[in-house]
LOKEZA-987532 format. One line per field, with one value per residue (C-alpha): residue in one letter; chain; y negated, x negated, z negated. Coordinates in steps of 0.05 Angstrom, whole numbers, always signed. Each point is the difference from the previous one (the first is absolute). Layout:
// residues N
aa = [a_...] $
ch = [A_...] $
py = [Y_...] $
px = [X_...] $
pz = [Z_...] $
END
This chain:
// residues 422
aa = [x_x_x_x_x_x_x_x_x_x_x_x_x_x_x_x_x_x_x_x_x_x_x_x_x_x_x_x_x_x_x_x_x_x_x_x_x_x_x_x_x_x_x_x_x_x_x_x_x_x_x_x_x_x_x_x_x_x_x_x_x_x_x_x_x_x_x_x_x_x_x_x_x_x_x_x_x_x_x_x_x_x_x_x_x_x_x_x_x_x_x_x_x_x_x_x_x_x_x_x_x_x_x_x_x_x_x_x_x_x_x_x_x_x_x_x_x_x_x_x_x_x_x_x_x_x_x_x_x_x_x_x_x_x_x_x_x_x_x_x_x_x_x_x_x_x_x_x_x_x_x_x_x_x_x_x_x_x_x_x_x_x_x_x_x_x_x_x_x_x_x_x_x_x_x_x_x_x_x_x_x_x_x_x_x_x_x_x_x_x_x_x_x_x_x_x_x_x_x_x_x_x_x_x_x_x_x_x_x_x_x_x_x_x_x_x_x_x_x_x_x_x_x_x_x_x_x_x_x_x_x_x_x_x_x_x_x_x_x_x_x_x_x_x_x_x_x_x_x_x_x_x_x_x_x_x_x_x_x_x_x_x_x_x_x_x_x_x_x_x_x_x_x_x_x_x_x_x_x_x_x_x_x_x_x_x_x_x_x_x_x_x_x_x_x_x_x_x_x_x_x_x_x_x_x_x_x_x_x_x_x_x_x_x_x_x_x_x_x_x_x_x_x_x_x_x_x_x_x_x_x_x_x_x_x_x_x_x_x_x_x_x_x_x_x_x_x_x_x_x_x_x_x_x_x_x_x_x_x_x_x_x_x_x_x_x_x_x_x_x_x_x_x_x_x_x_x_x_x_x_x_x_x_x_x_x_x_x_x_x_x_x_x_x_x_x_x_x_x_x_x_x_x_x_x_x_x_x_x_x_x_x_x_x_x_x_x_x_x_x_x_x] $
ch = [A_A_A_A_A_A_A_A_A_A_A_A_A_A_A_A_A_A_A_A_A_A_A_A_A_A_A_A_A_A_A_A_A_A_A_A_A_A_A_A_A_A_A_A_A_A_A_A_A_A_A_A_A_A_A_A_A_A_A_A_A_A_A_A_A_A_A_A_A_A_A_A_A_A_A_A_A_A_A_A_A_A_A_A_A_A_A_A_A_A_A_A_A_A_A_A_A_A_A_A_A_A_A_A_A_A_A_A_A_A_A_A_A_A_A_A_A_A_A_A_A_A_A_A_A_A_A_A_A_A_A_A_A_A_A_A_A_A_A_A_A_A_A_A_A_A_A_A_A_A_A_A_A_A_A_A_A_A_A_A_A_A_A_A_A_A_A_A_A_A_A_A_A_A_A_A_A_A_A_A_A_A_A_A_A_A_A_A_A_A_A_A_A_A_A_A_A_A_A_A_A_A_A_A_A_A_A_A_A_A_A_A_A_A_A_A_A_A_A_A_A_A_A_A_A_A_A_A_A_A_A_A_A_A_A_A_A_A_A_A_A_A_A_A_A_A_A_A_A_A_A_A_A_A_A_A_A_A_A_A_A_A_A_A_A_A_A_A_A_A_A_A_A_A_A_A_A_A_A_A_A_A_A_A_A_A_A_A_A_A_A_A_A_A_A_A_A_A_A_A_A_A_A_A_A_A_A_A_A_A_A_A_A_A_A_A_A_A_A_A_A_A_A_A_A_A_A_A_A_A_A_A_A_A_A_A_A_A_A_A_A_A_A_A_A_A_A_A_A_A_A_A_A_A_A_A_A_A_A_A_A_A_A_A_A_A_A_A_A_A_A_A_A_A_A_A_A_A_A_A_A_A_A_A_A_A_A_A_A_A_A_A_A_A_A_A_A_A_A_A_A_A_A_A_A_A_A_A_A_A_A_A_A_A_A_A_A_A_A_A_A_A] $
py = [-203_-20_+60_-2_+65_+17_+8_+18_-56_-51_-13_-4_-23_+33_-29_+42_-11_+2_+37_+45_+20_+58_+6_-21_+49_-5_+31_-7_-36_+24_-37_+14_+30_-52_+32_+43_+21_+20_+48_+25_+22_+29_+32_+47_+6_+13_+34_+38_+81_+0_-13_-69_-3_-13_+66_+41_-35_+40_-29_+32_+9_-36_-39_-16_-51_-5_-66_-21_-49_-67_+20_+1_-49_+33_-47_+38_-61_-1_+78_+20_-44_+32_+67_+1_-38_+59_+63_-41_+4_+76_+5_+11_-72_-19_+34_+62_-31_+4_-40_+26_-39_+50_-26_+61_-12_-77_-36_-3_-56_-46_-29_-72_+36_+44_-58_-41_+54_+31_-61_-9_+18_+77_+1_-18_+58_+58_+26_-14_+47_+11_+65_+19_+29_+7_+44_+80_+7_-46_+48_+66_+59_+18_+29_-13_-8_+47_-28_+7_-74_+8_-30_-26_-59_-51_+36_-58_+4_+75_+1_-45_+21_-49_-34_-66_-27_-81_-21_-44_+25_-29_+33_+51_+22_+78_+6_-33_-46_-20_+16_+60_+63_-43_-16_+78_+14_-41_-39_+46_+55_+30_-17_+69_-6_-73_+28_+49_-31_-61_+49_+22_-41_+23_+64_-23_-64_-45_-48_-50_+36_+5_-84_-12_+76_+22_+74_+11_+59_-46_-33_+66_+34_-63_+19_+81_-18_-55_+55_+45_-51_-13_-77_-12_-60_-67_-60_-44_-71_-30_-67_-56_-49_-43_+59_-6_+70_+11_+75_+49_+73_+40_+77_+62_+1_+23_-38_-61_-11_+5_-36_-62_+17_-15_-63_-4_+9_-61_-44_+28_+32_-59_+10_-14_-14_+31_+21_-58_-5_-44_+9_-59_+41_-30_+59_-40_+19_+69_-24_+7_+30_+49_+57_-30_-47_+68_+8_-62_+16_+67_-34_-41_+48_+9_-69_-1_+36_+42_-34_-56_-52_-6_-68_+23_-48_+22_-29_+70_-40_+72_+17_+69_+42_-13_+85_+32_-16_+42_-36_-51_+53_+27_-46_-12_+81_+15_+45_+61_-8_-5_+64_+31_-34_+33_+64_+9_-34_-53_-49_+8_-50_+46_-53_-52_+51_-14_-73_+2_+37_-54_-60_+44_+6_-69_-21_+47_-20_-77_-54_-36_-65_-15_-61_+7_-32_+59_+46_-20_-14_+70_+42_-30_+34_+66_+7_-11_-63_-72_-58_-70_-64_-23_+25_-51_+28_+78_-15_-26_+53_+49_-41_+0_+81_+6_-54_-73_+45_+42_+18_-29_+23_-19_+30_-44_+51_+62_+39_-1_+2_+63_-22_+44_-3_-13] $
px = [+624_-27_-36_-21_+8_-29_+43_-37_-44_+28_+24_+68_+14_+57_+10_+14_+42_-59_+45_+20_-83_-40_-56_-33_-50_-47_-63_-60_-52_-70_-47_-37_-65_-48_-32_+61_-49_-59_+50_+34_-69_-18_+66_-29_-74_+24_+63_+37_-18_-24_-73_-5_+35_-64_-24_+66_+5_-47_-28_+54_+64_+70_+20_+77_+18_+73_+26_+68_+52_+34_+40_-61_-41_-65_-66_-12_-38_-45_-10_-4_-59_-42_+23_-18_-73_-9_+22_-50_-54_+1_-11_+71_+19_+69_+19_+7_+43_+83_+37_+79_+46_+36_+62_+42_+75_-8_+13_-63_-46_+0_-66_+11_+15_-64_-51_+28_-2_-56_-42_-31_-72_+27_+47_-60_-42_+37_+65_+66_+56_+69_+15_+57_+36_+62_-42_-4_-64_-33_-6_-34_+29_-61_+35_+45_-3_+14_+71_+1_+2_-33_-61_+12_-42_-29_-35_-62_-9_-6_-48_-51_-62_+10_+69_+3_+70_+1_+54_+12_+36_+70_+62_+38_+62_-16_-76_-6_-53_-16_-61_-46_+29_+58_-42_+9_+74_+36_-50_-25_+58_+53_+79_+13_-59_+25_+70_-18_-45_+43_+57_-46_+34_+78_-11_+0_+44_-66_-17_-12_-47_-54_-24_-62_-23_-53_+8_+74_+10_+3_-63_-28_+27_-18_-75_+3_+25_-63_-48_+26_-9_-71_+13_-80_-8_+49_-10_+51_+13_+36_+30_+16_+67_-49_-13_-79_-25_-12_-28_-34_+3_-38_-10_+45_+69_+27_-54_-18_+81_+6_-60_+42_+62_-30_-16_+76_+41_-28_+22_+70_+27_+32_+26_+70_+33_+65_+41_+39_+79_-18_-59_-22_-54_-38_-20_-56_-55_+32_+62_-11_+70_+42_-46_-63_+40_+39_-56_-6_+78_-23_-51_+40_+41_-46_+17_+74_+56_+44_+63_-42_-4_-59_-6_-33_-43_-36_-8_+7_-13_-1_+72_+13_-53_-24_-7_+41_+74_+37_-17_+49_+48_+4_-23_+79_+0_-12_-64_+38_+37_-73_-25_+65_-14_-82_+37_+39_-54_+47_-60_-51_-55_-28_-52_+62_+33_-43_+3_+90_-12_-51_+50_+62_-30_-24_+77_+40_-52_+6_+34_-29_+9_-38_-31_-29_+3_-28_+67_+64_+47_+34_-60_-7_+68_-19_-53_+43_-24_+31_-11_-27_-22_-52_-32_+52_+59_-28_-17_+67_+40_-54_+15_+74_-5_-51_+28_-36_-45_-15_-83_-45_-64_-40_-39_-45_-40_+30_-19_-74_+38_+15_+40_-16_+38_-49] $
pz = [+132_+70_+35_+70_+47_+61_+60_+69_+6_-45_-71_-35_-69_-42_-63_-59_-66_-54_-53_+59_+22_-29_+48_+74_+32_+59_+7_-50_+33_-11_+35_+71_+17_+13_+55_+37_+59_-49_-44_+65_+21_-78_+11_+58_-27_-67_-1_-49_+1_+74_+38_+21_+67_+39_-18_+8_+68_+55_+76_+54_-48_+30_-64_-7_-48_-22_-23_-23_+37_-1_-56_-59_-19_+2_+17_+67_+29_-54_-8_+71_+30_-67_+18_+68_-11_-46_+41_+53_-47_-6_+70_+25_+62_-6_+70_-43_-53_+5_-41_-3_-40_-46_+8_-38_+34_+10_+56_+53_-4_+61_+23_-30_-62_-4_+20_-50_-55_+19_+31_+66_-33_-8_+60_+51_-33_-4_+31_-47_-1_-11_-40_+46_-48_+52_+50_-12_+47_-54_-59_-17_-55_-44_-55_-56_-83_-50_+0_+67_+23_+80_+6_+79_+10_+49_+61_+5_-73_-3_+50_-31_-33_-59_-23_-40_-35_-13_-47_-62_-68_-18_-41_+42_-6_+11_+0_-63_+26_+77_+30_-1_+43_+19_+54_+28_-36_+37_+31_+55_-20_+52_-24_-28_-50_-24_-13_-43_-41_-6_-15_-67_-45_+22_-25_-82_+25_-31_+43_-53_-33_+56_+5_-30_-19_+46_-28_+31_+41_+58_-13_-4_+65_+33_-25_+34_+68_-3_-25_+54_+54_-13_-31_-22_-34_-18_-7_-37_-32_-64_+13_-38_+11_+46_+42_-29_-6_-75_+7_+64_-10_+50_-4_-12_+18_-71_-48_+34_+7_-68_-21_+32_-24_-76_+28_+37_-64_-40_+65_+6_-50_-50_-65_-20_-68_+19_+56_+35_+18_+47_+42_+56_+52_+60_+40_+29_+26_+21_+42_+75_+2_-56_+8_-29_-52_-21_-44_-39_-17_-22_-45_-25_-36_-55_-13_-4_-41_+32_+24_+3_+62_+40_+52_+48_+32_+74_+67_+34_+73_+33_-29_-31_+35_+79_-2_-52_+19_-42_-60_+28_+25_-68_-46_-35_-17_-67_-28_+3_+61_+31_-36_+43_+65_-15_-20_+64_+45_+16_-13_+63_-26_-60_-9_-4_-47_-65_+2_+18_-71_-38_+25_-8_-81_-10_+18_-31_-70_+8_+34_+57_+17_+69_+20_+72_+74_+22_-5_+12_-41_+32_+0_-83_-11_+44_-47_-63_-16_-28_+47_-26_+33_-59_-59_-38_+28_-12_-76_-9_+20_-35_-60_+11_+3_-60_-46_-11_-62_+56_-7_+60_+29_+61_+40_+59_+47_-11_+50_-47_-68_-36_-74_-55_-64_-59] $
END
């Protein structure tokens, strides 16, 4: 078996004993809109359990729109000039419109970076901001959950009369699905918030069990602290593997999110015969450094057995993480030894904290065999990892490990595919 696998922006081939293969996954393909620009607009005059947005949107309100960063794939040069034409429309110029990019505890966007996302069309209307995430003086306490998480949010976006979130809807590793209130929680959120909800999961020791449910407790909390903040309506896409936008939710927070999420799980989540010994993964399109292409390891669990071997194929060109650098202090501790270091607040980065524990799982569960020129070959064994040059060398010491019946699956994009056992 030949099978092709996307690595940044090119191809490899890895070929594949045929007695040896039991499945090969990417994302189901469903075709494009015809018109994207017509069904953005139906999107915000039609929209899921809300007034069309022309009629929610007054004369003299400051409109904040929150969009999402480099890291996601989301259409924003296709959604935004729409958006804006619209909030025009119902009488509101663009000198009253903010756009901040909701940027969670990511890096900052530089300029280059948001005119290319973003396009020069929206950055020559309206002002484009960093969510300095970094910067006390930038946030506002409003309140907290039930649980208690603290609702302490963006100052600019508080202080609007109407607040928009612009995302797209992809497999996540603790919200069950991107998009939605993600935009707020962590989007917009202050550091403390993010840790605890991202902490969620630690408590029952279940991170597995959170990908592709949209009903987690995560999910959920994600969906108070946006309630709380005042998020009004959403507007978010479904994309196929050619980055064509197969569906446009606009509306409520909670129901249009899940109205695209319906649409979401017939793209990514693939069916699999059985589990694999063997598992090949290109993390691609989610690999701008180990803490995006985290998740498509997570993922990829469902796919493999444990004590299984997982190549793991990513470009990572940013490293481990540009921000969070104690995932590469302590990425060779083992899960519980991080549940200690949490324990005796020996870990500063609480944000940093839930993912030492998601990697810390995923390698204690499987073997990883790394294939990379982003990471060293000594940050690969920091993080607990097996080095390879190829994809021929990596299968042949998986194979070595596993034995020459050893099962094989493959899985190409996997930062959009979710395996589910039929």
């Amino acid at each position: 078996m030949k099978i092709n696998l996307k690595y940044a922006e090119k191809e490899v081939k890895v070929e594949i004993p045929e007695e040896n293969f039991i499945y090969s996954l990417s994302p189901g393909d469903l075709p494009g809109l015809k018109n994207e620009e017509e069904s953005i607009k139906e999107s915000l005059r039609n929209p899921v359990s809300s007034a069309p947005l022309i009629q929610e949107i007054k004369e003299g309100m400051k409109i904040v729109i929150l969009g999402d960063d480099i890291t996601r794939p989301t259409p924003r040069r296709k959604i935004f000039p729409v958006l804006l034409d619209e909030i025009n429309e119902a009488g509101v110029p663009d000198k009253d419109i903010t756009l901040i990019i909701a940027l969670g505890t990511h890096r900052y966007m530089s300029k280059k970076e948001i005119e290319r996302c973003f396009g020069k069309k929206v950055t020559e209307r309206v002002e484009v901001l960093n969510h300095e995430w970094k910067d006390e003086s930038n946030f506002v306490y409003i309140g907290s959950t039930g649980s208690g998480i603290p609702v302490k949010i963006n100052k600019i976006s508080y202080e609007s009369d109407y607040l928009i979130g612009v995302g797209n809807i992809t497999p996540h590793c603790l919200a069950g699905y991107s998009g939605g209130a993600k935009i707020i929680q962590p989007g917009i959120s202050s550091w403390e918030a993010t840790a605890r909800t991202h902490l969620i999961p630690a408590k029952k020791d279940n991170f597995l069990d959170f990908a592709g449910n949209p009903e987690n407790e995560v999910r959920l909390e994600m969906e108070k602290v946006a309630k709380i903040a005042g998020l009004n309506f959403i507007i978010n896409t479904v994309l196929n593997s050619k980055g064509e936008i197969v569906e446009v939710v606009g509306g409520d927070p909670v129901k249009a999110h899940r109205k695209g999420v319906e649409v979401a799980k017939k793209i990514y989540e693939r069916k699999i015969p059985e589990l694999a010994d063997i598992l090949i993964l290109s993390a691609y399109p989610v690999d701008i450094d180990y803490w995006q292409a985290m998740k498509p390891l997570l993922y990829a669990q469902h796919g493999v057995r444990k004590n299984g071997t997982v190549i793991f194929l990513a470009s990572m060109p940013e490293g481990i993480s540009s921000v969070h650098s104690e995932l590469e202090k302590y990425g060779n501790k083992s899960y519980n030894q991080i549940k200690r270091l949490i324990r005796e607040k020996k870990i500063e980065d609480l944000v940093c904290a839930h993912a030492l524990l998601q990697h810390t799982l995923v390698k204690e569960r499987t073997d990883i065999i790394c294939i990379s020129e982003g990471l060293s070959w000594e940050q690969k064994e920091k993080m607990g990892f097996k080095h390879a040059d190829s994809l021929e060398e990596a299968l042949e010491i998986a194979l070595r490990k596993r034995g020459r019946k050893a099962k094989i699956g493959v899985i190409n994009y996997g930062g959009e595919v979710l395996p589910r056992l039929r």
